[in-house]
Biopython code that builds the backbone (N, CA, C, O; Angstrom):
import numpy as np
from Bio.PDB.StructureBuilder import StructureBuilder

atoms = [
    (1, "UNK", "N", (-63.414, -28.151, 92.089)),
    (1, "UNK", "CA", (-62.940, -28.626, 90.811)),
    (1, "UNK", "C", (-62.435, -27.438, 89.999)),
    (1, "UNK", "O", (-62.854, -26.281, 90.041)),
    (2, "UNK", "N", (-61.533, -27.907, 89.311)),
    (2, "UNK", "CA", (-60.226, -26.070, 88.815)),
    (2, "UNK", "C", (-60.737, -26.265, 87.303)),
    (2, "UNK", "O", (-60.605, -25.226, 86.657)),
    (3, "UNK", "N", (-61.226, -27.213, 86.659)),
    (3, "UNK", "CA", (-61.758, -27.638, 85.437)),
    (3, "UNK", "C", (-62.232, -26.409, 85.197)),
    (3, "UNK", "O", (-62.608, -25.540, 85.984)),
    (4, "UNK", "N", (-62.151, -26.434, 83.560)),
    (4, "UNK", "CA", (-63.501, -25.502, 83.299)),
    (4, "UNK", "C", (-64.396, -26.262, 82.374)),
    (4, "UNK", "O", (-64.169, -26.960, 81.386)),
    (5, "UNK", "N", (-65.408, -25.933, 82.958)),
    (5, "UNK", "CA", (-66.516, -26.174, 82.165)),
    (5, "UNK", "C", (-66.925, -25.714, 80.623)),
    (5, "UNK", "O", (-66.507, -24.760, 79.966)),
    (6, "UNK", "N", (-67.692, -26.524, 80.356)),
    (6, "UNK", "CA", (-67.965, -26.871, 79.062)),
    (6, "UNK", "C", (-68.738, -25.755, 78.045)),
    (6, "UNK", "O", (-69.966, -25.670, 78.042)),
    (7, "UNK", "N", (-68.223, -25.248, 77.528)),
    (7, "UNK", "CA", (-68.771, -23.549, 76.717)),
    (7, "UNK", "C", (-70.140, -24.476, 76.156)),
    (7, "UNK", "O", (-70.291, -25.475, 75.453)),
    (8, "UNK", "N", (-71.204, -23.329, 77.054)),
    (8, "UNK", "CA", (-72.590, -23.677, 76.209)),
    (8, "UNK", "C", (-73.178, -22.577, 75.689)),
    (8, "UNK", "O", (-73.500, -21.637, 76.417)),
    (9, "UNK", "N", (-73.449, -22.572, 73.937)),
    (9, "UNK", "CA", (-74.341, -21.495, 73.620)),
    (9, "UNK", "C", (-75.490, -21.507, 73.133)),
    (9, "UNK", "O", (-75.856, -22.274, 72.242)),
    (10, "UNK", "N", (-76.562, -20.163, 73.985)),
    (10, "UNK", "CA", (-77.714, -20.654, 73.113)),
    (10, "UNK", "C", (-77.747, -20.065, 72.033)),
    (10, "UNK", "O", (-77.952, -18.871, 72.253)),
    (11, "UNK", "N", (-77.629, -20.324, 70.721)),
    (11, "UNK", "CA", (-77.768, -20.134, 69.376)),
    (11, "UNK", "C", (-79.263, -19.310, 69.232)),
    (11, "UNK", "O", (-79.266, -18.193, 68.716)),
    (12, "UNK", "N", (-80.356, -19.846, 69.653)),
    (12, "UNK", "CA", (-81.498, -19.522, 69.437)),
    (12, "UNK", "C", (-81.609, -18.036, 70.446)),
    (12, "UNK", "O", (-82.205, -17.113, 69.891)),
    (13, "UNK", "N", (-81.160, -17.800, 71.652)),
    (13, "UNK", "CA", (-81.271, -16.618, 72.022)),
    (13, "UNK", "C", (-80.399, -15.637, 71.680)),
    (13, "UNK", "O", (-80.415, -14.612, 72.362)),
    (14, "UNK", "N", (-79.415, -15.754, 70.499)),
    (14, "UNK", "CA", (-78.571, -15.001, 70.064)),
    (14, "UNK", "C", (-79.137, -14.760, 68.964)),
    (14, "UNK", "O", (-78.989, -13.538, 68.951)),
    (15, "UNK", "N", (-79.701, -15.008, 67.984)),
    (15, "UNK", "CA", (-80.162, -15.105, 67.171)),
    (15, "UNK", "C", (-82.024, -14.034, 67.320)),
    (15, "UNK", "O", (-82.762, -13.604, 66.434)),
    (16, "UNK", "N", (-82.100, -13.996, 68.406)),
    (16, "UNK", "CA", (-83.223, -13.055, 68.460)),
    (16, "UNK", "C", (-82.915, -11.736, 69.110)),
    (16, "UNK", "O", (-83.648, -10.756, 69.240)),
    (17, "UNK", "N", (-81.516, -11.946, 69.538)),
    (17, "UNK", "CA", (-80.678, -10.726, 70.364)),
    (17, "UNK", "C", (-80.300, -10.033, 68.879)),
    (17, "UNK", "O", (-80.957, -9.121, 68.377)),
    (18, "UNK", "N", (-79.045, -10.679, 68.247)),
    (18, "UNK", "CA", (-79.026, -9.871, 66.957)),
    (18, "UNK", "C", (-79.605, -9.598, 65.678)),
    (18, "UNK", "O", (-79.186, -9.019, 64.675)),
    (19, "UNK", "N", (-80.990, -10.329, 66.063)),
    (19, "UNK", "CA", (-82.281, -9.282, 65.033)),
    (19, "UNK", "C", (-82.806, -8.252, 65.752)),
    (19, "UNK", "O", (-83.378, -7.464, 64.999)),
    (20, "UNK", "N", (-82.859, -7.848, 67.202)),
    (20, "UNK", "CA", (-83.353, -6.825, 67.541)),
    (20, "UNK", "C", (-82.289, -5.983, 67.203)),
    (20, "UNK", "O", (-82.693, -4.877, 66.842)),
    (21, "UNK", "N", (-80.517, -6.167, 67.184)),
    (21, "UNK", "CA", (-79.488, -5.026, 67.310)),
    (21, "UNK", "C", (-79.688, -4.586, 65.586)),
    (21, "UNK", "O", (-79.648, -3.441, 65.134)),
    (22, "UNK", "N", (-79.908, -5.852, 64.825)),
    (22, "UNK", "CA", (-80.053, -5.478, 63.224)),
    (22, "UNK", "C", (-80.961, -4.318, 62.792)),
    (22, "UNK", "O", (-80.634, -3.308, 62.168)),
    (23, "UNK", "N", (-82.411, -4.747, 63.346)),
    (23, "UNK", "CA", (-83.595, -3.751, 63.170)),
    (23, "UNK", "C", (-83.138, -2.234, 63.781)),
    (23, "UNK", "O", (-83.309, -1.185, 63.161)),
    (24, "UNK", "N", (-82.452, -2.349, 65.281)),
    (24, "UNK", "CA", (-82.004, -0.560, 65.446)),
    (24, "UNK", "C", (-80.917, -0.394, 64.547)),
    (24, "UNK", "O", (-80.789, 0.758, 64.132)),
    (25, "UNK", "N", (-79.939, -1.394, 64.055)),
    (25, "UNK", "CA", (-78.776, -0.504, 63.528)),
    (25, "UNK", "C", (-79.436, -0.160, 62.201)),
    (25, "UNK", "O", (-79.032, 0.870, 61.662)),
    (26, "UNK", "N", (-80.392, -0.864, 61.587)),
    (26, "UNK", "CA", (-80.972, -0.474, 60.093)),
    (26, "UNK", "C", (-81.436, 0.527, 60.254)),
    (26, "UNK", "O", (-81.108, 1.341, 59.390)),
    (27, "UNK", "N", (-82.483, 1.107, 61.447)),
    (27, "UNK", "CA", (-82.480, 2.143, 61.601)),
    (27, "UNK", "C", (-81.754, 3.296, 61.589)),
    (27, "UNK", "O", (-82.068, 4.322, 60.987)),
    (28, "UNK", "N", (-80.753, 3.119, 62.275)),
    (28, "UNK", "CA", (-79.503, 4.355, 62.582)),
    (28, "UNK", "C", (-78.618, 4.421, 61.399)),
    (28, "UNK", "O", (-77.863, 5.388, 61.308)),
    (29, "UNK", "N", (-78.620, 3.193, 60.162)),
    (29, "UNK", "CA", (-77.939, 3.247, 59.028)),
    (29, "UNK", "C", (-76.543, 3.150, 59.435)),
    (29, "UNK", "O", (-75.754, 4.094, 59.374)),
    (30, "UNK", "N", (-76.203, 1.727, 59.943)),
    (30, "UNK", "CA", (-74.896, 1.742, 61.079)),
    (30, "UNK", "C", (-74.916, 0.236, 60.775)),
    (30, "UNK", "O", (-75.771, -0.650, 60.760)),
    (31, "UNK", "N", (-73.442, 0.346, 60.509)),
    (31, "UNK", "CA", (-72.896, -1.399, 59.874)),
    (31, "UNK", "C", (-72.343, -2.196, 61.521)),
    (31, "UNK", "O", (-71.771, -1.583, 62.422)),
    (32, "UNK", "N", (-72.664, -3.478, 61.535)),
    (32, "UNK", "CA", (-72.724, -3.798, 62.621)),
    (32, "UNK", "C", (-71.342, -5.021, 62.680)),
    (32, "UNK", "O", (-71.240, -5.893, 61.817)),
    (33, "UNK", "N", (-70.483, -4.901, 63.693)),
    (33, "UNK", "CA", (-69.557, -6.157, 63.912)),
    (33, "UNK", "C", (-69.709, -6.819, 64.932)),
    (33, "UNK", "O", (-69.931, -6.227, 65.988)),
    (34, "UNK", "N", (-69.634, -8.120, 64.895)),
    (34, "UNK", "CA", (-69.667, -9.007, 65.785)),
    (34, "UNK", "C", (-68.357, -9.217, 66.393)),
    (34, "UNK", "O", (-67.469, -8.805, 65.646)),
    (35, "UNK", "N", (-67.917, -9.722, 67.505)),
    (35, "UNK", "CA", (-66.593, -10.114, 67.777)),
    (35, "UNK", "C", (-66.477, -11.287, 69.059)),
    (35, "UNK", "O", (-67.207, -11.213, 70.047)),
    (36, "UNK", "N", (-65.563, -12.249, 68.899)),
    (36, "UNK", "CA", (-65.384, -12.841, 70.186)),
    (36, "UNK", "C", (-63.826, -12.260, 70.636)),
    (36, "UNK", "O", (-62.965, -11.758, 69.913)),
    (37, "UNK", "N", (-63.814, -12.421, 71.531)),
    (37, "UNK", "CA", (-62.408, -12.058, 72.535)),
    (37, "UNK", "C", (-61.312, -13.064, 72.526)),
    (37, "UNK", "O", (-61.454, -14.112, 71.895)),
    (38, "UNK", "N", (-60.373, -12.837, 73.102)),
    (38, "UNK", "CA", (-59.639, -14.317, 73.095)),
    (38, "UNK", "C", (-59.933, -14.713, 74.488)),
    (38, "UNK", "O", (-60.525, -14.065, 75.352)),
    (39, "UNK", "N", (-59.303, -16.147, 74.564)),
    (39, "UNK", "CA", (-59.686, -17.132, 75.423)),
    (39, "UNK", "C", (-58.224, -17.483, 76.224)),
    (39, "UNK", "O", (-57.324, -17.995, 75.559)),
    (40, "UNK", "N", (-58.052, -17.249, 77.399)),
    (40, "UNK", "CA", (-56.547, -16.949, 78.087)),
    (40, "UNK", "C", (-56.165, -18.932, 77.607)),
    (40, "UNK", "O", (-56.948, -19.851, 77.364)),
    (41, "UNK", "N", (-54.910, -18.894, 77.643)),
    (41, "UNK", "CA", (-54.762, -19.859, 76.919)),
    (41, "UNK", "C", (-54.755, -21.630, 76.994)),
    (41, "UNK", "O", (-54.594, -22.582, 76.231)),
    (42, "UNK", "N", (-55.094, -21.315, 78.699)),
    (42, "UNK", "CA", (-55.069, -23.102, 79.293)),
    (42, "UNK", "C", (-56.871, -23.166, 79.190)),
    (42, "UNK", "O", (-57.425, -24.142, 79.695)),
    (43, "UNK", "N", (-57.497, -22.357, 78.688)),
    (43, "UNK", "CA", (-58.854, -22.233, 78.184)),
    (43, "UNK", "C", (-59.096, -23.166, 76.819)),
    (43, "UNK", "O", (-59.811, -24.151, 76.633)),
    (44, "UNK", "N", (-57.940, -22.224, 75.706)),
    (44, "UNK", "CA", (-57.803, -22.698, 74.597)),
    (44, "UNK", "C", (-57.330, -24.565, 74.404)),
    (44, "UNK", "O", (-57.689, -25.369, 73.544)),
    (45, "UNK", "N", (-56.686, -24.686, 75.237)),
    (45, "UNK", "CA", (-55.926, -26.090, 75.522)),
    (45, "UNK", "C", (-57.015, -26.746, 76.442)),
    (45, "UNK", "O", (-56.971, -27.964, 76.267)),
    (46, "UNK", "N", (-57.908, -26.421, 77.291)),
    (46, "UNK", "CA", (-58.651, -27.098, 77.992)),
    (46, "UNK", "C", (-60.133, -28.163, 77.672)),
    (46, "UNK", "O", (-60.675, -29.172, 78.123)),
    (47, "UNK", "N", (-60.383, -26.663, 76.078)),
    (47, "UNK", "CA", (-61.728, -26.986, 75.355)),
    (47, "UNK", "C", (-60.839, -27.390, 74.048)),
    (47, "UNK", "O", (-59.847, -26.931, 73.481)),
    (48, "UNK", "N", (-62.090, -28.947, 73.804)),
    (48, "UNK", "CA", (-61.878, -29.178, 72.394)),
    (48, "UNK", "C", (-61.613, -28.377, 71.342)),
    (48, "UNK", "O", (-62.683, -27.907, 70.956)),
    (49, "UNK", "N", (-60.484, -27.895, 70.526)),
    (49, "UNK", "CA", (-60.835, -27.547, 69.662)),
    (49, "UNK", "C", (-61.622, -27.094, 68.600)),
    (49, "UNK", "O", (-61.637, -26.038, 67.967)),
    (50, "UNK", "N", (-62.416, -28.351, 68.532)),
    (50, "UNK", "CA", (-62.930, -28.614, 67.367)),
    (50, "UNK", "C", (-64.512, -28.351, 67.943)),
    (50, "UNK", "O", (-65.458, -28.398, 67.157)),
    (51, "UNK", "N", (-64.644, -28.160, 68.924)),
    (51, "UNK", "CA", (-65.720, -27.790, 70.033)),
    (51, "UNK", "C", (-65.610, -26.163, 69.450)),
    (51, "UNK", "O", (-66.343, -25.755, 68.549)),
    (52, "UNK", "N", (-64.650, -25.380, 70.071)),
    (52, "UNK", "CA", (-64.465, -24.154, 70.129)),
    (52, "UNK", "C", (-64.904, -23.699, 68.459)),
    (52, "UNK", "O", (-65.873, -23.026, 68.107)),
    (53, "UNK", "N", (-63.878, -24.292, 67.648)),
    (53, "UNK", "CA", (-64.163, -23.995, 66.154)),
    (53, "UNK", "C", (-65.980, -24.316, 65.445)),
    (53, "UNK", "O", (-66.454, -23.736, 64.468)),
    (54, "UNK", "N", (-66.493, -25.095, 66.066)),
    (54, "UNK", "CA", (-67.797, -24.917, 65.754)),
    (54, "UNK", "C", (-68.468, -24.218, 66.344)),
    (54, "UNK", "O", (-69.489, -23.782, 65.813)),
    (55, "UNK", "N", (-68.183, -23.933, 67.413)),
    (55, "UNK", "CA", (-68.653, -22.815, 68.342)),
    (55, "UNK", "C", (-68.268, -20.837, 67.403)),
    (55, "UNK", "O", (-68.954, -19.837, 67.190)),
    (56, "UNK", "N", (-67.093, -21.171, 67.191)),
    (56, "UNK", "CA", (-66.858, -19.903, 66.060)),
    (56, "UNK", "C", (-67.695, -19.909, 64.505)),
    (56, "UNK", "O", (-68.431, -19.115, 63.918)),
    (57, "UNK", "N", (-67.191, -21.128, 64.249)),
    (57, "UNK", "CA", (-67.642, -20.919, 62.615)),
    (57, "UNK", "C", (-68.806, -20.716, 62.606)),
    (57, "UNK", "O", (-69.181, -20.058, 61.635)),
    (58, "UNK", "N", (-70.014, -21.192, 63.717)),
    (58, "UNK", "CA", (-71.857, -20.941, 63.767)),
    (58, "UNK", "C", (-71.965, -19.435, 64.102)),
    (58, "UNK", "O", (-72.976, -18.859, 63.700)),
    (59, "UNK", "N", (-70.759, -18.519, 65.003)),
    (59, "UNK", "CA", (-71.413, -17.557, 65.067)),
    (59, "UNK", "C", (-71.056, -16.836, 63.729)),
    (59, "UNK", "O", (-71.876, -16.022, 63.304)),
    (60, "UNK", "N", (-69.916, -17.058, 63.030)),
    (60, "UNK", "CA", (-69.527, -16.568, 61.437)),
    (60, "UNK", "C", (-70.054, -16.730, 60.833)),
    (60, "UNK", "O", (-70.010, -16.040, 59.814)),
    (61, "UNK", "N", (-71.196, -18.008, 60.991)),
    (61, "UNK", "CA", (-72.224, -17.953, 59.574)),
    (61, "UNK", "C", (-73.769, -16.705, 60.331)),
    (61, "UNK", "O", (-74.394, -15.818, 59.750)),
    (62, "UNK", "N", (-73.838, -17.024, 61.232)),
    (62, "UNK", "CA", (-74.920, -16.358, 62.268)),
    (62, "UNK", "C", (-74.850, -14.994, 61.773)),
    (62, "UNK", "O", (-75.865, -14.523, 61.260)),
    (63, "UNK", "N", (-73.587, -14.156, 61.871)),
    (63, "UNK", "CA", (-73.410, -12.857, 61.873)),
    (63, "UNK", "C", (-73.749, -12.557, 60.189)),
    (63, "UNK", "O", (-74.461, -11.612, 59.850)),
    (64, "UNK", "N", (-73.125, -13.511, 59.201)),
    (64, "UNK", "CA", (-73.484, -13.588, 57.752)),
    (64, "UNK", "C", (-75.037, -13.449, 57.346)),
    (64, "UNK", "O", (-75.427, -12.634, 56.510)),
    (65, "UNK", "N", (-75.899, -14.370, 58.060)),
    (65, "UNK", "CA", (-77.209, -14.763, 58.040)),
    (65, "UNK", "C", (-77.578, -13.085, 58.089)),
    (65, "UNK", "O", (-78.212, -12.606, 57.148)),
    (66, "UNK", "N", (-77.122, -12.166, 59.305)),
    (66, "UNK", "CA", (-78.109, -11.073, 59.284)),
    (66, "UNK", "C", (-76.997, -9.730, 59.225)),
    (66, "UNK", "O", (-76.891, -8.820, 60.047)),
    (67, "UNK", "N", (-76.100, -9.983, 57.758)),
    (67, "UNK", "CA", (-75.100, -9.173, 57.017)),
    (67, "UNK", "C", (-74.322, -8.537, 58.008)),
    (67, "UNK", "O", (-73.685, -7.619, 57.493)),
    (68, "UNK", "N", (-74.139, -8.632, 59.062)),
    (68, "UNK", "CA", (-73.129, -8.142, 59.835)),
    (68, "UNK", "C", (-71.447, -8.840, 59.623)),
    (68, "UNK", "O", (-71.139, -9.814, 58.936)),
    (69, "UNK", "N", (-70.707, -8.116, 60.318)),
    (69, "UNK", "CA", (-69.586, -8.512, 60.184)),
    (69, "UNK", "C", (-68.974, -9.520, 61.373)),
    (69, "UNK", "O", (-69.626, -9.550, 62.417)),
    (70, "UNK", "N", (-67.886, -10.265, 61.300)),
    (70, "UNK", "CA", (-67.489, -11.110, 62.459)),
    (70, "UNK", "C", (-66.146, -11.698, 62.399)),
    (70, "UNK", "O", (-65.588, -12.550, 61.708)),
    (71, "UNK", "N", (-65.767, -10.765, 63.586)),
    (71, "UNK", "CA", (-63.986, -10.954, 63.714)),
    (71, "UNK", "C", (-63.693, -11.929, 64.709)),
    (71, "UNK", "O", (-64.642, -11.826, 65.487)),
    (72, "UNK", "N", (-63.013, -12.721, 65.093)),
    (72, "UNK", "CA", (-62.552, -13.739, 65.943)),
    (72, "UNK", "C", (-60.864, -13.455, 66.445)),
    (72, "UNK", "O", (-59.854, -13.700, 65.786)),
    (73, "UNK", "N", (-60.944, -12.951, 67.619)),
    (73, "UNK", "CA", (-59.290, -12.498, 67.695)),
    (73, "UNK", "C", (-59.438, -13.470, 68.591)),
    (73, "UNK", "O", (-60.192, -13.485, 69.565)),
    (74, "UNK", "N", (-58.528, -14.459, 68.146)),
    (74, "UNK", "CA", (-57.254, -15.509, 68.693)),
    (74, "UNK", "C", (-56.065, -15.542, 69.701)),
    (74, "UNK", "O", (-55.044, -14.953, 69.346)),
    (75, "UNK", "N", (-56.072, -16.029, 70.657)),
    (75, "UNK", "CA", (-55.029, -15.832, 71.483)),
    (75, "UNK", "C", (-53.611, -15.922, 71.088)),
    (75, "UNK", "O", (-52.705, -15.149, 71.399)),
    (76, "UNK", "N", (-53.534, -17.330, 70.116)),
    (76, "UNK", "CA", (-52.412, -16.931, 69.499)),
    (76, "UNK", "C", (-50.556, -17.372, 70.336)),
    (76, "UNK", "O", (-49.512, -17.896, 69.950)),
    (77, "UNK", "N", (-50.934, -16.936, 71.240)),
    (77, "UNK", "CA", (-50.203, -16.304, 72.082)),
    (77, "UNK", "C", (-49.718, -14.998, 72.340)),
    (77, "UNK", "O", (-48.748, -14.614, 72.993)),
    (78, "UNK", "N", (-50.635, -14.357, 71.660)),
    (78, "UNK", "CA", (-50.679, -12.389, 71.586)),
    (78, "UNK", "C", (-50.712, -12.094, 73.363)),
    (78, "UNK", "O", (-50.202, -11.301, 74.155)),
    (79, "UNK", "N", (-51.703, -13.337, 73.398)),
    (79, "UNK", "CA", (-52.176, -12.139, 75.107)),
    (79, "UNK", "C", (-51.968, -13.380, 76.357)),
    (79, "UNK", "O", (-52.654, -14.396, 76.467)),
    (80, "UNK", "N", (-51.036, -13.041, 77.070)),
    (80, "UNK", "CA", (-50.498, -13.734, 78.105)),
    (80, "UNK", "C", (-51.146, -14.064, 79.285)),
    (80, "UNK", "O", (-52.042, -13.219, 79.296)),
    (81, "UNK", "N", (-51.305, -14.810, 80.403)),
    (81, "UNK", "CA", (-52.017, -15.003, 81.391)),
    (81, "UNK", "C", (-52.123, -13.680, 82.058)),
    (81, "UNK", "O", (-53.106, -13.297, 82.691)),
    (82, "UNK", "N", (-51.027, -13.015, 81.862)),
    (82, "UNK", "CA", (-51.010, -11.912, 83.190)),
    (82, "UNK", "C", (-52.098, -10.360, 82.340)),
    (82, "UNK", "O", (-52.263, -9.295, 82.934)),
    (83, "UNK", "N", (-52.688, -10.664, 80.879)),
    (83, "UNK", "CA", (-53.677, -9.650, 80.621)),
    (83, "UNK", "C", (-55.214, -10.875, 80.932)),
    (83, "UNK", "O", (-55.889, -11.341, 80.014)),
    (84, "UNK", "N", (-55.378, -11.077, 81.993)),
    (84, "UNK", "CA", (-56.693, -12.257, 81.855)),
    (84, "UNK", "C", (-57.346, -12.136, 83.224)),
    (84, "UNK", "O", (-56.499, -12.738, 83.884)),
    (85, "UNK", "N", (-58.182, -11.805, 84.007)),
    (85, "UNK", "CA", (-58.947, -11.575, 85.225)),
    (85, "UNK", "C", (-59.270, -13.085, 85.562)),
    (85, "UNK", "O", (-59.077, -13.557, 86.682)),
    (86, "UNK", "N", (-59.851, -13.904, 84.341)),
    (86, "UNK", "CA", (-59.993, -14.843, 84.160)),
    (86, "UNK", "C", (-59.874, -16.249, 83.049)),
    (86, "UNK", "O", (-59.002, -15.890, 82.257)),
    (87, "UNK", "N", (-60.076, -16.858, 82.869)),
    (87, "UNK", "CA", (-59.863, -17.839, 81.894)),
    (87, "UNK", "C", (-60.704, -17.164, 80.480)),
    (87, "UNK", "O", (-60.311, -17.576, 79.389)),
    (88, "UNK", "N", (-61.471, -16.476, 80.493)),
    (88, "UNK", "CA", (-62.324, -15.761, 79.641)),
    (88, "UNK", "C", (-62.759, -14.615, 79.323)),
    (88, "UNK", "O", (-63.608, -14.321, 78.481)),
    (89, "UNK", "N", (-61.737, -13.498, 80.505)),
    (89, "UNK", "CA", (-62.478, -12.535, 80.499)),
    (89, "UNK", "C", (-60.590, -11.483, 80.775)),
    (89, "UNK", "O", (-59.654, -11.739, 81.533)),
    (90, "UNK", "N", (-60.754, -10.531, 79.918)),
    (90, "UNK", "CA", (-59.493, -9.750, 79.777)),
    (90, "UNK", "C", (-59.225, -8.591, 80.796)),
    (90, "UNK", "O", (-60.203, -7.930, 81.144)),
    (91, "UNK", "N", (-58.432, -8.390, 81.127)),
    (91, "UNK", "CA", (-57.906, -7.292, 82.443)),
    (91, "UNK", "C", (-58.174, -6.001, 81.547)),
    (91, "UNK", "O", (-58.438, -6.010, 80.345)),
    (92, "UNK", "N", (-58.037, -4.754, 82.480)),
    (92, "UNK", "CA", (-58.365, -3.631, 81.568)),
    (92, "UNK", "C", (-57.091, -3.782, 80.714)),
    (92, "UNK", "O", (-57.349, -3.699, 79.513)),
    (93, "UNK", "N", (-55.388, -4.040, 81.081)),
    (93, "UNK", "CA", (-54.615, -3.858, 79.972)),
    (93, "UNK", "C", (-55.055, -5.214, 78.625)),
    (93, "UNK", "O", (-55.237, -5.192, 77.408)),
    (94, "UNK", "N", (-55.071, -6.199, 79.632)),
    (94, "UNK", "CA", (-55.822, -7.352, 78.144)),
    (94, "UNK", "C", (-56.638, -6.288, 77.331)),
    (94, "UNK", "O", (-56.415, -6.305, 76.121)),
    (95, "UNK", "N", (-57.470, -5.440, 77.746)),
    (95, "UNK", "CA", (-58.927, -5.250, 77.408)),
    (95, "UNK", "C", (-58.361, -4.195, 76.078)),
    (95, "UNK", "O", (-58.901, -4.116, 74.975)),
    (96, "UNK", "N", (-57.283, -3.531, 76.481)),
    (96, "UNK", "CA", (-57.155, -2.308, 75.730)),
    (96, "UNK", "C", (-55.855, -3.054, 74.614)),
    (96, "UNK", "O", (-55.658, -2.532, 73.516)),
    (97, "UNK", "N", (-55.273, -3.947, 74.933)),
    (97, "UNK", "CA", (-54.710, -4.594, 73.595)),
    (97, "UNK", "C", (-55.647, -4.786, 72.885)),
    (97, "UNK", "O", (-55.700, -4.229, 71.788)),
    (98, "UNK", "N", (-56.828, -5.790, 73.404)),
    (98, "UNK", "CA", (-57.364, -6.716, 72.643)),
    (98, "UNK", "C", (-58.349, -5.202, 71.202)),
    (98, "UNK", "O", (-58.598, -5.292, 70.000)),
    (99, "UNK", "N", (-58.522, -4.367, 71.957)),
    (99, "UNK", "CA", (-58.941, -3.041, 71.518)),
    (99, "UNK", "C", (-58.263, -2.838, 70.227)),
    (99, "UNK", "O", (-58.747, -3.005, 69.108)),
    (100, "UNK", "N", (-57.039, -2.442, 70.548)),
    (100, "UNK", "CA", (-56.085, -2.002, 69.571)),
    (100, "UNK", "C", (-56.248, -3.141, 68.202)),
    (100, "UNK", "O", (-56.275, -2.741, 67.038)),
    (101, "UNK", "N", (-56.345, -4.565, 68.578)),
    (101, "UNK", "CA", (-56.186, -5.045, 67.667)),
    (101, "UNK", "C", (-57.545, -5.562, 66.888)),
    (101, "UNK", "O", (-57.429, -5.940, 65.722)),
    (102, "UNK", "N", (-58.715, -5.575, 67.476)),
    (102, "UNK", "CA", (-60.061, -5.122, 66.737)),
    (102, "UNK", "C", (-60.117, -3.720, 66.107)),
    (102, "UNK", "O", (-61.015, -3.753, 65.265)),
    (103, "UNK", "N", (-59.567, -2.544, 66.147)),
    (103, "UNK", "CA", (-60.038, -1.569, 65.376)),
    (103, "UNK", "C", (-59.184, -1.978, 64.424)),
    (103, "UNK", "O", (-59.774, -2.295, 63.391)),
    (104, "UNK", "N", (-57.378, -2.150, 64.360)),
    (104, "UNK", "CA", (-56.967, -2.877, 63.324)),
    (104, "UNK", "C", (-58.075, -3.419, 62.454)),
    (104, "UNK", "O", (-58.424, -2.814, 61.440)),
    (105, "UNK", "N", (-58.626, -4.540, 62.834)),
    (105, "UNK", "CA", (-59.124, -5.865, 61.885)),
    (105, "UNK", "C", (-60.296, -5.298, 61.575)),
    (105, "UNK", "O", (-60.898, -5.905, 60.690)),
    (106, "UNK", "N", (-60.999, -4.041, 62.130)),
    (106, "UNK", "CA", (-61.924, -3.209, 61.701)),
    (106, "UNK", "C", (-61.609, -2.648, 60.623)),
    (106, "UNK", "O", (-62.421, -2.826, 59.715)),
    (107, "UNK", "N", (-60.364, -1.783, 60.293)),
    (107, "UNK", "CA", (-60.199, -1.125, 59.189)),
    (107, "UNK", "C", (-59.931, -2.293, 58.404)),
    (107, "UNK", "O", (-60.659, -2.352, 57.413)),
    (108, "UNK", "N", (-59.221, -3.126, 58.507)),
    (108, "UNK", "CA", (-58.955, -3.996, 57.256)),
    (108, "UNK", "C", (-60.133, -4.800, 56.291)),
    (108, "UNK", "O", (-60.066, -5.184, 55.123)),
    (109, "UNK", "N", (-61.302, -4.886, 57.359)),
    (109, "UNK", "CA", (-62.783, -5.231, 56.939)),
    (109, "UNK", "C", (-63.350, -4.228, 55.659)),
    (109, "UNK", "O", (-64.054, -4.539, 54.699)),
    (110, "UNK", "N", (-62.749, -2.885, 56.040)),
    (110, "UNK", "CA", (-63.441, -1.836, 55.471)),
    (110, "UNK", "C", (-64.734, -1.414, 56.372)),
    (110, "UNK", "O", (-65.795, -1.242, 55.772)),
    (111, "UNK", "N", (-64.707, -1.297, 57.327)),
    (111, "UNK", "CA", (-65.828, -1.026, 58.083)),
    (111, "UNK", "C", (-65.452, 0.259, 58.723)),
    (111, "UNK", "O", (-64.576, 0.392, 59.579)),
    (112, "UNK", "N", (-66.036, 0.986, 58.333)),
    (112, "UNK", "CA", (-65.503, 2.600, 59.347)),
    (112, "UNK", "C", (-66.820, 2.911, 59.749)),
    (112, "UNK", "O", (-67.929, 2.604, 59.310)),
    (113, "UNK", "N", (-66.328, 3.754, 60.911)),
    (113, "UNK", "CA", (-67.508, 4.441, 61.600)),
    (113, "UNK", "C", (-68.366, 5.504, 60.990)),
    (113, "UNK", "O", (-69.295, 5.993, 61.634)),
]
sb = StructureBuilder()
sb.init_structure("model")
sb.init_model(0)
sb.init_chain("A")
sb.init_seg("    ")
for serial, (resi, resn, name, xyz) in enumerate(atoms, 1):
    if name == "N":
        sb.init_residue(resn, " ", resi, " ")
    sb.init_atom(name, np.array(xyz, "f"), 0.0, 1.0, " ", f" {name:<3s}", serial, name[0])
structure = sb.get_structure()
């Protein structure tokens, strides 16, 4: 079956993942960003929408909940099948666009290193 399956997240084990990254970065005095990747684009067309968008907006409030930051780069049509290994996962050239355009949306946050 060529389908893809149905994005499942556990909320609750993310949520104890980024209170442990919170507690070291409070330590190290180090502002923390969250990010999802984009999604090659018969991904984007495959999953509900409105699936995907609640799937984003919970981790945007998630990352809020424990003051971190949270960027969502969009496929858009920025990044073509041929930067994609897989339906979800970016080639090293995907990898190093998708790069370029998170430190962008980094500075525009105001978040510097």
């Amino acid at each position: 079956n060529s389908r893809i399956k149905p994005l499942h997240v556990d909320f609750d084990a993310l949520k104890l993942t980024l209170a442990k990254i919170v507690r070291i970065a409070a330590l190290q005095r180090t502002k923390i960003v969250f990010f999802t990747p984009p999604l090659r684009g018969i991904a984007e067309q495959e999953f509900h929408s409105d699936e995907l968008d609640h799937i984003w907006e919970s981790f945007s409030h998630l990352a809020a909940g424990f003051s971190a930051h949270y960027i969502r780069i969009r496929n858009s049509g920025k990044y073509p099948d041929s930067l994609f290994a897989d339906y979800a996962h970016l080639n090293a050239c995907g990898a190093k666009k998708m790069t370029e355009e998170l430190a962008d949306r980094i500075v525009e946050i105001g978040v510097s290193p």
